[in-house]
ZADO-1210 file (C-alpha; in nm, 4 decimals, padded with zeros to 6 digits):
<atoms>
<atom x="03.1152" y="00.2268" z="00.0465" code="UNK" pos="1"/>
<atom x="02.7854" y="00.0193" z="00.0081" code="UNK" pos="2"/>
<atom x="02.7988" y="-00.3535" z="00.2092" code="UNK" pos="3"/>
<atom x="02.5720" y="-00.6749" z="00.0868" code="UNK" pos="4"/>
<atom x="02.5898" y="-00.9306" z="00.3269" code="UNK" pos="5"/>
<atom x="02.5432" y="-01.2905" z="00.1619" code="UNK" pos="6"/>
<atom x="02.4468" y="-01.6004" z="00.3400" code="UNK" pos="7"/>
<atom x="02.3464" y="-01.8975" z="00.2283" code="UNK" pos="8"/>
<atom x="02.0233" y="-02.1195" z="00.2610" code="UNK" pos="9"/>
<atom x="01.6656" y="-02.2587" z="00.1770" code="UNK" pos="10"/>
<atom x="01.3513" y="-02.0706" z="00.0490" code="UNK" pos="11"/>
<atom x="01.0469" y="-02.2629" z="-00.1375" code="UNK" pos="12"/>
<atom x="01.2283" y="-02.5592" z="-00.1235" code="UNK" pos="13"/>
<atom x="01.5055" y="-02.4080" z="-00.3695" code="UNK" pos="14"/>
<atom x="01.9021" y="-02.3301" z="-00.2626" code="UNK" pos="15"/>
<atom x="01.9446" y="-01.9499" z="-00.3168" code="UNK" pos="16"/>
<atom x="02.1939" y="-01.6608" z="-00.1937" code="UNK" pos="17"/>
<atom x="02.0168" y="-01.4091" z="00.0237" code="UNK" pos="18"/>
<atom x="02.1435" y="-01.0607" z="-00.0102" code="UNK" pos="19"/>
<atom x="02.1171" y="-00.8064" z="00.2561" code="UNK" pos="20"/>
<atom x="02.1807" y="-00.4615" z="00.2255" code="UNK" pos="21"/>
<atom x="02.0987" y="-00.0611" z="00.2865" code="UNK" pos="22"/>
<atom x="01.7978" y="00.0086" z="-00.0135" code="UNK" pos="23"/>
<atom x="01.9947" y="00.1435" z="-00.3132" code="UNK" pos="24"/>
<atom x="01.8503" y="00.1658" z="-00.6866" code="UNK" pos="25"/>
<atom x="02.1644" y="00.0914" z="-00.7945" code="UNK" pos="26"/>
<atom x="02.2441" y="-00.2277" z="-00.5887" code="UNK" pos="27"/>
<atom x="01.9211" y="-00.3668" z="-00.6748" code="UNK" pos="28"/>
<atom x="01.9508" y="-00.2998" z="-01.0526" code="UNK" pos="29"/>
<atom x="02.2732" y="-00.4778" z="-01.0957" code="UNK" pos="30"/>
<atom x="02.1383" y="-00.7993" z="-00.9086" code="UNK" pos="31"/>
<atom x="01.8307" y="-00.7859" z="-01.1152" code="UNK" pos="32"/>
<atom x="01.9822" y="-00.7669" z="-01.4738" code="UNK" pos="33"/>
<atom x="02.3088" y="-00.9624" z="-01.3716" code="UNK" pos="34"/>
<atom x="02.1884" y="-01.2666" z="-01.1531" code="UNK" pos="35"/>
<atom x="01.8253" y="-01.2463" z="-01.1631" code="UNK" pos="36"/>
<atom x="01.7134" y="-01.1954" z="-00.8547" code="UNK" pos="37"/>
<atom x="01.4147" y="-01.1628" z="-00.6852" code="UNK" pos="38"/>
<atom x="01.2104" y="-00.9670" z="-00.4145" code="UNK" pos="39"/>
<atom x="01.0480" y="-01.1550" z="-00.1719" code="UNK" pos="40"/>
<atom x="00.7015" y="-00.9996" z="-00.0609" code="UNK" pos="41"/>
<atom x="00.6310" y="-01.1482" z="00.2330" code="UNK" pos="42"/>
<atom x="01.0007" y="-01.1851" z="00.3823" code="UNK" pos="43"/>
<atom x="01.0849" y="-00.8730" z="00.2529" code="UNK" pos="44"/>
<atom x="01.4416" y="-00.9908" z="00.1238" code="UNK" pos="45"/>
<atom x="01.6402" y="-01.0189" z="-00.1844" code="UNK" pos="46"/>
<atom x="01.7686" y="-01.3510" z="-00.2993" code="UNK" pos="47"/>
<atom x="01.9369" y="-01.4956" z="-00.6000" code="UNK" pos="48"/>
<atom x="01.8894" y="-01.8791" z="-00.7310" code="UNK" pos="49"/>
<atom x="02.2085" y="-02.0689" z="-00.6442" code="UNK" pos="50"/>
<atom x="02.2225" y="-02.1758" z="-01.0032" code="UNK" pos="51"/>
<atom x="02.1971" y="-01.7867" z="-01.1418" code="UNK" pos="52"/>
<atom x="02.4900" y="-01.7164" z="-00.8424" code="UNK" pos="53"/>
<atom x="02.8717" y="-01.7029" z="-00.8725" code="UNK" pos="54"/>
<atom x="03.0782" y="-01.4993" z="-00.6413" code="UNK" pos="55"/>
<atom x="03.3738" y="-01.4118" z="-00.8598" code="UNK" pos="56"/>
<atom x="03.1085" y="-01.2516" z="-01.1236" code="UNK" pos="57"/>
<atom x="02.9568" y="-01.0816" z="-00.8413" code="UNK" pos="58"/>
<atom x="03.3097" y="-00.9650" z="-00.6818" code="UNK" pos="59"/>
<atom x="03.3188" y="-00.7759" z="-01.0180" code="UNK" pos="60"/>
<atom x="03.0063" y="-00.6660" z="-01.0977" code="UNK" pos="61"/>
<atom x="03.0310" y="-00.4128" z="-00.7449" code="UNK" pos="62"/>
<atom x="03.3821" y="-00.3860" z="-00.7911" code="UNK" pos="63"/>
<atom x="03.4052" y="00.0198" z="-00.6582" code="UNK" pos="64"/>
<atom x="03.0482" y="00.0410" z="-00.6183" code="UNK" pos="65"/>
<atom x="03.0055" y="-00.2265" z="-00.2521" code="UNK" pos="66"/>
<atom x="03.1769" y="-00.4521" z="-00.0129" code="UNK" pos="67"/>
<atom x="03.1104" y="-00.8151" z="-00.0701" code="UNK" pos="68"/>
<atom x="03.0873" y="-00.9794" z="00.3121" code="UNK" pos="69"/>
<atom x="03.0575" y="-01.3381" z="00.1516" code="UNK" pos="70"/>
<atom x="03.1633" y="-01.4812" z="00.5324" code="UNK" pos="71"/>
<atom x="02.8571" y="-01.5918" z="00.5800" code="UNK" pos="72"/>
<atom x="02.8389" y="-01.8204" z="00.2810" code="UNK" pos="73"/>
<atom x="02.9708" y="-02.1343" z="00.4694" code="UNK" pos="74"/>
<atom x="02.6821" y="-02.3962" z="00.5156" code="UNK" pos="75"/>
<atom x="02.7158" y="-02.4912" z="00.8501" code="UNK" pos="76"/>
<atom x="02.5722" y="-02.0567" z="00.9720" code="UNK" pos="77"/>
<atom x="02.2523" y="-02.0477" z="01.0862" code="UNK" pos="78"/>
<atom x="02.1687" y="-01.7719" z="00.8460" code="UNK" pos="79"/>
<atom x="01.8535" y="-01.5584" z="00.7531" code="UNK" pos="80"/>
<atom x="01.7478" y="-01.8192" z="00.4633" code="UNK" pos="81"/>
<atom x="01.7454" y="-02.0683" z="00.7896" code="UNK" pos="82"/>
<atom x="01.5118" y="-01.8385" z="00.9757" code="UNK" pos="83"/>
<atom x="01.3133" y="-01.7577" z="00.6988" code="UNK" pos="84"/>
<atom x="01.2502" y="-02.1253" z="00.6294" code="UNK" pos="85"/>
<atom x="01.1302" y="-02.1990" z="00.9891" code="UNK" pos="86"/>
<atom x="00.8886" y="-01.9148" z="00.9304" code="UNK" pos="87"/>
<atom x="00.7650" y="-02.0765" z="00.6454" code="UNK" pos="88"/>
<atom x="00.5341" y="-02.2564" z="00.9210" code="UNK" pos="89"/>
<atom x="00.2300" y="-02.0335" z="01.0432" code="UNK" pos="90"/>
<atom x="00.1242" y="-02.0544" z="01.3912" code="UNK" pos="91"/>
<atom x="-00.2432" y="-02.2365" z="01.3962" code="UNK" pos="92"/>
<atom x="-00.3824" y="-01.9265" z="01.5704" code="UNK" pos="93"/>
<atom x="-00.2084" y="-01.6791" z="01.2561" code="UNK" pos="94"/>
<atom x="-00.3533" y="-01.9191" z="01.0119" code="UNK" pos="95"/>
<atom x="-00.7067" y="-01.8945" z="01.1722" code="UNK" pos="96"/>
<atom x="-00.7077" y="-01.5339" z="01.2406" code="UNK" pos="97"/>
<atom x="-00.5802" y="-01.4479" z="00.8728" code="UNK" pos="98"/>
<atom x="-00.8553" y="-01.6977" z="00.7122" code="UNK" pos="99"/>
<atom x="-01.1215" y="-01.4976" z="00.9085" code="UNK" pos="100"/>
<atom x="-00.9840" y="-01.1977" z="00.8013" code="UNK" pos="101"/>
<atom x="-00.9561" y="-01.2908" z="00.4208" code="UNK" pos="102"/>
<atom x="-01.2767" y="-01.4477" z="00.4154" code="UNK" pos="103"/>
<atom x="-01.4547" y="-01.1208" z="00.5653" code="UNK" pos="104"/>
<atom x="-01.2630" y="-00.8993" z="00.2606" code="UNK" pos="105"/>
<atom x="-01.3802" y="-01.1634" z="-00.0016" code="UNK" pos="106"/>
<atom x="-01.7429" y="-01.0948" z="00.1748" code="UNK" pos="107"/>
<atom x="-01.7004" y="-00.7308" z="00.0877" code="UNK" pos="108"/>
<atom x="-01.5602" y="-00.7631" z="-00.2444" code="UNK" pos="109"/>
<atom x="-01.2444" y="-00.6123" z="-00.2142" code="UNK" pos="110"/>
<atom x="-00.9593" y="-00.6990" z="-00.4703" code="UNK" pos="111"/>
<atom x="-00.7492" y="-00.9544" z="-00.5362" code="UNK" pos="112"/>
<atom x="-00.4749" y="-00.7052" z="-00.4876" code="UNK" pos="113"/>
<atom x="-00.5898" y="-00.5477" z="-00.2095" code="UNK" pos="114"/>
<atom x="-00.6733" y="-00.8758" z="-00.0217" code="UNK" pos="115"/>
<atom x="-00.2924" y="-01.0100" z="-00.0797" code="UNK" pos="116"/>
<atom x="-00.1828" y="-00.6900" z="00.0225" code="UNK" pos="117"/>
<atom x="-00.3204" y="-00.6639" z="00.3085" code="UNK" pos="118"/>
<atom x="-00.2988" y="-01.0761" z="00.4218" code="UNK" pos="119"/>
<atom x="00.1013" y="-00.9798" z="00.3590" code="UNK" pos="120"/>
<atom x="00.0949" y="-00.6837" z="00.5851" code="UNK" pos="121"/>
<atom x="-00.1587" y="-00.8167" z="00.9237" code="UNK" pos="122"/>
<atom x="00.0821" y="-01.1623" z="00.8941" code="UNK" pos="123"/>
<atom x="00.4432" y="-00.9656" z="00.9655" code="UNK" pos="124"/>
<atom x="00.2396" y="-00.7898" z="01.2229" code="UNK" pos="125"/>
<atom x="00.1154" y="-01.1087" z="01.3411" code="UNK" pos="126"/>
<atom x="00.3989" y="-01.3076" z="01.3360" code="UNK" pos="127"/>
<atom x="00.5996" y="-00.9989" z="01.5266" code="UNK" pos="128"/>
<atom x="00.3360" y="-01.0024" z="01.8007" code="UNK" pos="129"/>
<atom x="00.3053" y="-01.3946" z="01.8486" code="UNK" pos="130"/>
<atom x="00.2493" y="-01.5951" z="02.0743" code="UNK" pos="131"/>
<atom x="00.0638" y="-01.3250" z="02.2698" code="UNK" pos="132"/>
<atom x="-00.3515" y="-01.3768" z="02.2647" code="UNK" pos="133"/>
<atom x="-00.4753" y="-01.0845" z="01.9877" code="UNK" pos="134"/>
<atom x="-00.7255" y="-00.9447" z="02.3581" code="UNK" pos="135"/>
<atom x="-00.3845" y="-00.8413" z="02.5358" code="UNK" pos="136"/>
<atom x="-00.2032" y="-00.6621" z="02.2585" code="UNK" pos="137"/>
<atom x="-00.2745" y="-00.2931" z="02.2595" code="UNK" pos="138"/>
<atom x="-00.1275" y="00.0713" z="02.0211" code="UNK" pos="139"/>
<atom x="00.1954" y="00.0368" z="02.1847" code="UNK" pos="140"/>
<atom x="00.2762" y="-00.3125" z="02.0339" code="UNK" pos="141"/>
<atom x="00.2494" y="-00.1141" z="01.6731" code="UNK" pos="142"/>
<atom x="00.5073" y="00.1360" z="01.7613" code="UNK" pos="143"/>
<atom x="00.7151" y="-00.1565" z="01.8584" code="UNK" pos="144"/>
<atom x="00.6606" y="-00.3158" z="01.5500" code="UNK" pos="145"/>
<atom x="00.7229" y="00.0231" z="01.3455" code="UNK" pos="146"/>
<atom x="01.0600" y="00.0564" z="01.5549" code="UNK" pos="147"/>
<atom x="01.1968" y="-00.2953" z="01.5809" code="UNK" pos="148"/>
<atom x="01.1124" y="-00.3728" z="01.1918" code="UNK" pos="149"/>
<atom x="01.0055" y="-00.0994" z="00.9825" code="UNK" pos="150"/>
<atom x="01.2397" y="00.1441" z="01.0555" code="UNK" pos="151"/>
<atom x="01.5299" y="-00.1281" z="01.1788" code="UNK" pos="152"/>
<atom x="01.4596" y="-00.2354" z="00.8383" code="UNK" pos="153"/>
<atom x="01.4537" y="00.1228" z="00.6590" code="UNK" pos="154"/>
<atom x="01.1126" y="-00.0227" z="00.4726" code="UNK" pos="155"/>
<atom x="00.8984" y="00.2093" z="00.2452" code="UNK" pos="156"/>
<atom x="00.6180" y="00.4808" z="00.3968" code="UNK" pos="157"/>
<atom x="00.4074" y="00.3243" z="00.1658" code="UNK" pos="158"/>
<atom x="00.4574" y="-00.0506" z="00.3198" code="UNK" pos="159"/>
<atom x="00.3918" y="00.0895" z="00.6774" code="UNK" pos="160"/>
<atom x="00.0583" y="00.2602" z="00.5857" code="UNK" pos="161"/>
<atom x="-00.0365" y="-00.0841" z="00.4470" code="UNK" pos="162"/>
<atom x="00.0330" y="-00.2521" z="00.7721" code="UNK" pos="163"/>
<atom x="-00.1412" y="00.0500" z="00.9741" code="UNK" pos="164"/>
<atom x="-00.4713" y="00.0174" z="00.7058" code="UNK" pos="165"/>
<atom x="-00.4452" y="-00.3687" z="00.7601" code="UNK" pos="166"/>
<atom x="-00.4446" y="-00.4060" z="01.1447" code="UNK" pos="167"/>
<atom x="-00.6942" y="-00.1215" z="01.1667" code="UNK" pos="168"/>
<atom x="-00.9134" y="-00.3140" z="00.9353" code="UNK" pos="169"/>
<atom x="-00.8560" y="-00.6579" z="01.1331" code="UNK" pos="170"/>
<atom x="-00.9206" y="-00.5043" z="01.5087" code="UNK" pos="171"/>
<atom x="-01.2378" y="-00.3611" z="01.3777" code="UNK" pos="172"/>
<atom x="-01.3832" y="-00.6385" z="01.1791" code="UNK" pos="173"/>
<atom x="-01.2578" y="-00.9672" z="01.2862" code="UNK" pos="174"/>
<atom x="-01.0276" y="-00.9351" z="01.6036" code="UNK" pos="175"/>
<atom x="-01.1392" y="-00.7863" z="01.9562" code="UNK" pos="176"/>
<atom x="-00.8660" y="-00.6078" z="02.1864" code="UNK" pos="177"/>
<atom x="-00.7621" y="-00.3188" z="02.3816" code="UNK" pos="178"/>
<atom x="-00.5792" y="-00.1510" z="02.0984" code="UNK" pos="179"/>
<atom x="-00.7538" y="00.1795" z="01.9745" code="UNK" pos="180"/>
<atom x="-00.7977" y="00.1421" z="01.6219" code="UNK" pos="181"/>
<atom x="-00.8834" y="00.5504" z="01.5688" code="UNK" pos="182"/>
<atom x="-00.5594" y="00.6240" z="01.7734" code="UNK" pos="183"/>
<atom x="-00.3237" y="00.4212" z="01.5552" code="UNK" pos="184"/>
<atom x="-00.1455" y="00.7071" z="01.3228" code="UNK" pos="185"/>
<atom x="-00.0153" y="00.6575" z="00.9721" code="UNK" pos="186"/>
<atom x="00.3126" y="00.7605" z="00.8751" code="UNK" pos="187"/>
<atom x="00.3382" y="01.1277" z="00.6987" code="UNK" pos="188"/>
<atom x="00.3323" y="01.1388" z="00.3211" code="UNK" pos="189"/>
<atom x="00.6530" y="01.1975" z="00.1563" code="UNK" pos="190"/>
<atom x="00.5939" y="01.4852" z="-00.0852" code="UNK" pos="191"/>
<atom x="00.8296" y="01.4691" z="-00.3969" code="UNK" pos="192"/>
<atom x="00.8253" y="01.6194" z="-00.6864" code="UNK" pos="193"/>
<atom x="00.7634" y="01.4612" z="-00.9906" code="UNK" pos="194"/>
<atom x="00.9872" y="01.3487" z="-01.2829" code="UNK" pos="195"/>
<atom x="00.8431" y="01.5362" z="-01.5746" code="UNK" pos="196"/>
<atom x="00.9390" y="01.4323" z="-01.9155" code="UNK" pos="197"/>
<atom x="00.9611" y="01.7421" z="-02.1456" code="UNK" pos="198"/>
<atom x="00.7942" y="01.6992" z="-02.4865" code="UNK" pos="199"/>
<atom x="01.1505" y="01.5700" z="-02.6909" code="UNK" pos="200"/>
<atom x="01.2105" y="01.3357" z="-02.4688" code="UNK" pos="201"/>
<atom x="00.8538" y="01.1707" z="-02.4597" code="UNK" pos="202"/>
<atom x="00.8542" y="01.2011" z="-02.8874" code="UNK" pos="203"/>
<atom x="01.1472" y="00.9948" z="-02.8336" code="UNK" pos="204"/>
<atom x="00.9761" y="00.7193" z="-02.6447" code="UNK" pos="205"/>
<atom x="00.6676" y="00.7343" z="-02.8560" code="UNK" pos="206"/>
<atom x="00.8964" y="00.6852" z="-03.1309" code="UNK" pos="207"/>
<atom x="01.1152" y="00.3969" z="-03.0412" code="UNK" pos="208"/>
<atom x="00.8765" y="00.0928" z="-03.0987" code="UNK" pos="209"/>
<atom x="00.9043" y="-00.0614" z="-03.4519" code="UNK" pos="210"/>
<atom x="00.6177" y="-00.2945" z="-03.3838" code="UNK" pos="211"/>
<atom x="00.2743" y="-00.0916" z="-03.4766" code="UNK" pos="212"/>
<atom x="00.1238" y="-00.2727" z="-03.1536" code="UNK" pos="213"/>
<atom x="00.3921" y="-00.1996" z="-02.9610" code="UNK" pos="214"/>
<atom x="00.3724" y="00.2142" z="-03.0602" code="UNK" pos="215"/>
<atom x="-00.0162" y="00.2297" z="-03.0348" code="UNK" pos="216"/>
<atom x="00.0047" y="00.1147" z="-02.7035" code="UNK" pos="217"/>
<atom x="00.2276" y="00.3712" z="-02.5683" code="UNK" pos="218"/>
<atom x="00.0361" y="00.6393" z="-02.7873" code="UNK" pos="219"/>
<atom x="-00.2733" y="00.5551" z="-02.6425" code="UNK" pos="220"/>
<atom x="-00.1037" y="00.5066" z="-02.2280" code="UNK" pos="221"/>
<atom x="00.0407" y="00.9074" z="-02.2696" code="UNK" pos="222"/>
<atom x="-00.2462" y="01.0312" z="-02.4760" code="UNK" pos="223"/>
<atom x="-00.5352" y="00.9215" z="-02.2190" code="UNK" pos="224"/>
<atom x="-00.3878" y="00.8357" z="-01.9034" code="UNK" pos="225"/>
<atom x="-00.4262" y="00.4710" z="-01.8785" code="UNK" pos="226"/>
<atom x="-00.2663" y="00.2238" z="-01.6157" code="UNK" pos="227"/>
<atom x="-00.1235" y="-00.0572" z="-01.7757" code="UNK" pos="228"/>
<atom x="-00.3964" y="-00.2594" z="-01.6660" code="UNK" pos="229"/>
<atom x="-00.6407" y="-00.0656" z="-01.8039" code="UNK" pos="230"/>
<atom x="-00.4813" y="-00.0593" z="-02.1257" code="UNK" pos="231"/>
<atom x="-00.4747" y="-00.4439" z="-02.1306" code="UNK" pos="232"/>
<atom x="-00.8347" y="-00.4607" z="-02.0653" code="UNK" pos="233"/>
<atom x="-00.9567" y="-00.2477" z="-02.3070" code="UNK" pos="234"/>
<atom x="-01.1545" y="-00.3807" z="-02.6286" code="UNK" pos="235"/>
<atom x="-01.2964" y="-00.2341" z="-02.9443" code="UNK" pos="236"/>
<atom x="-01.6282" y="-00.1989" z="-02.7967" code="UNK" pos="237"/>
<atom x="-01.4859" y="00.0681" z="-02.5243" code="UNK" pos="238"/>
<atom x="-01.3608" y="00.2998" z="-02.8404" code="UNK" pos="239"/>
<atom x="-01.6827" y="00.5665" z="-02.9062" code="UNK" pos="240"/>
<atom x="-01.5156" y="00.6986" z="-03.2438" code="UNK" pos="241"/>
<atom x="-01.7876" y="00.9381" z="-03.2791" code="UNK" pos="242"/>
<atom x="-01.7377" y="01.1392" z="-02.9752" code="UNK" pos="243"/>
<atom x="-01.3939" y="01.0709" z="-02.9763" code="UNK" pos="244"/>
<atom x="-01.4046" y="00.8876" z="-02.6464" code="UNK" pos="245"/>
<atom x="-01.2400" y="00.5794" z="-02.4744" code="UNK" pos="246"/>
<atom x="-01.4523" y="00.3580" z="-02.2229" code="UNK" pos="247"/>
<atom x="-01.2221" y="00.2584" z="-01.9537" code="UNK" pos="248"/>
<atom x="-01.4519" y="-00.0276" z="-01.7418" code="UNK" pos="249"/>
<atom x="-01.4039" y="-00.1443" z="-01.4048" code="UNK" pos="250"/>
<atom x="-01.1055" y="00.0778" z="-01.3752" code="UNK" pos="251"/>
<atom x="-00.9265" y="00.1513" z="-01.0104" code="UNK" pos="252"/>
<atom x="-01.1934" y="00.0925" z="-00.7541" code="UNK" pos="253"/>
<atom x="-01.4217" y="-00.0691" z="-00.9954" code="UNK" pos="254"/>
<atom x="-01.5463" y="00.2530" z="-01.1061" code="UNK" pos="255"/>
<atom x="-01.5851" y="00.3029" z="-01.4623" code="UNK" pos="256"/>
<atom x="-01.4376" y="00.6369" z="-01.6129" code="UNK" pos="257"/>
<atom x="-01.4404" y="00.8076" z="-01.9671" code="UNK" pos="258"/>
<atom x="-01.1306" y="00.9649" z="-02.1087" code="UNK" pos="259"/>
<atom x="-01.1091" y="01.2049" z="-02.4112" code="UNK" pos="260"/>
</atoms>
């Protein structure tokens, strides 16, 4: 059976439950809709408000589904929240370095997204590496890193190729060391097949919405491909109803593309 291990403690200033556990869909779906909780990006740990949290709701709620190890809940353990609120502190010399390194992406226009993204991924690095000077470290202090707290932590593919794309990008613009940038390897893909909807069920969908805006907005998601963003972005303007054409502008990579 499934364990969550619950301890008690402090993050942005607010009490909350942290909840620590193996990734499962099905763990993380019943915290969501039952006690609201959140993901943390930068700790990379669930946690529920105090206020949203009662144990005897929770005892039920994974009754037959996980073990509840609630002995952690006394105040007086020094607990992950405790930790994680002591890290809340940057080193001066993480600070610096990551200010250099934001301020050379906002130099080269990258996105918002991207920037955060990659900020979020060079500071666990960082913070993993500190308090050694960024000259000494070298490729084998990543495969620590990927050891000790990627794979410790069974975190995503996807999450270590961001931290691999992010310290590559920081040795070669901003910090100077021994490590070999062109030596440090990404993680293989995953390949997985995809979840194809046949055409019932996605009628089904398309026909659910009552609200007109609602429907068109799926309609016009399937029919041309859009990311949500897109879709939010787009304005009458971007409609050529002569050519039967939508505009999408300053789509992924700030290219614009056209779609039928």
């Amino acid at each position: 059976m499934k364990k969550i291990i619950l301890e008690r403690g402090v993050y942005r200033d607010e009490s909350v439950i942290f909840a620590v556990f193996l990734k499962s869909e099905e763990i993380i779906s019943v915290l969501r809709t039952s006690f609201n909780a959140a993901w943390s990006d930068t700790e990379r740990i669930w946690y529920i408000r105090e206020k949203d949290f009662k144990l005897n709701t929770m005892m039920i709620a994974f009754r037959g589904k996980a073990f509840i190890d609630y002995s952690r809940l006394n105040k007086n353990n020094l607990s992950a929240a405790s930790v994680i609120k002591k890290r809340t502190t940057l080193p001066e010399t993480v600070v610096s370095t990551l200010k250099i390194f934001e301020e050379w992406m906002l130099h080269k226009r990258y996105s918002t997204s991207t920037i955060k993204t990659y900020l979020d991924a060079a500071k666990a690095f960082l913070m993993y590496v500190h308090p050694r000077e960024l000259e000494a470290l070298t490729n084998d202090d990543m495969v620590l890193f990927v050891n000790h707290v990627i794979l410790k932590r069974q975190l995503s593919f996807s999450y270590q190729n961001q931290v691999v794309n992010a310290v590559k990008l920081l040795f070669r613009e901003v910090a100077k060391s021994k490590m070999e940038i062109e030596k440090l390897a990404r993680p293989r893909c995953e390949h997985k097949l995809p979840n194809v909807l046949n055409k019932e069920e996605v009628s089904v969908i398309l026909a659910a919405p009552r609200n007109i805006k609602h429907k068109a907005m799926l309609c016009l998601i399937y029919a041309c491909g859009l990311r949500r963003s897109e879709l939010l972005h787009i304005k009458p303007a971007d409609v050529d109803s002569k050519r039967n054409l939508l505009v999408i502008r300053n789509a992924k990579g700030r290219k614009d593309r056209v779609a039928p």
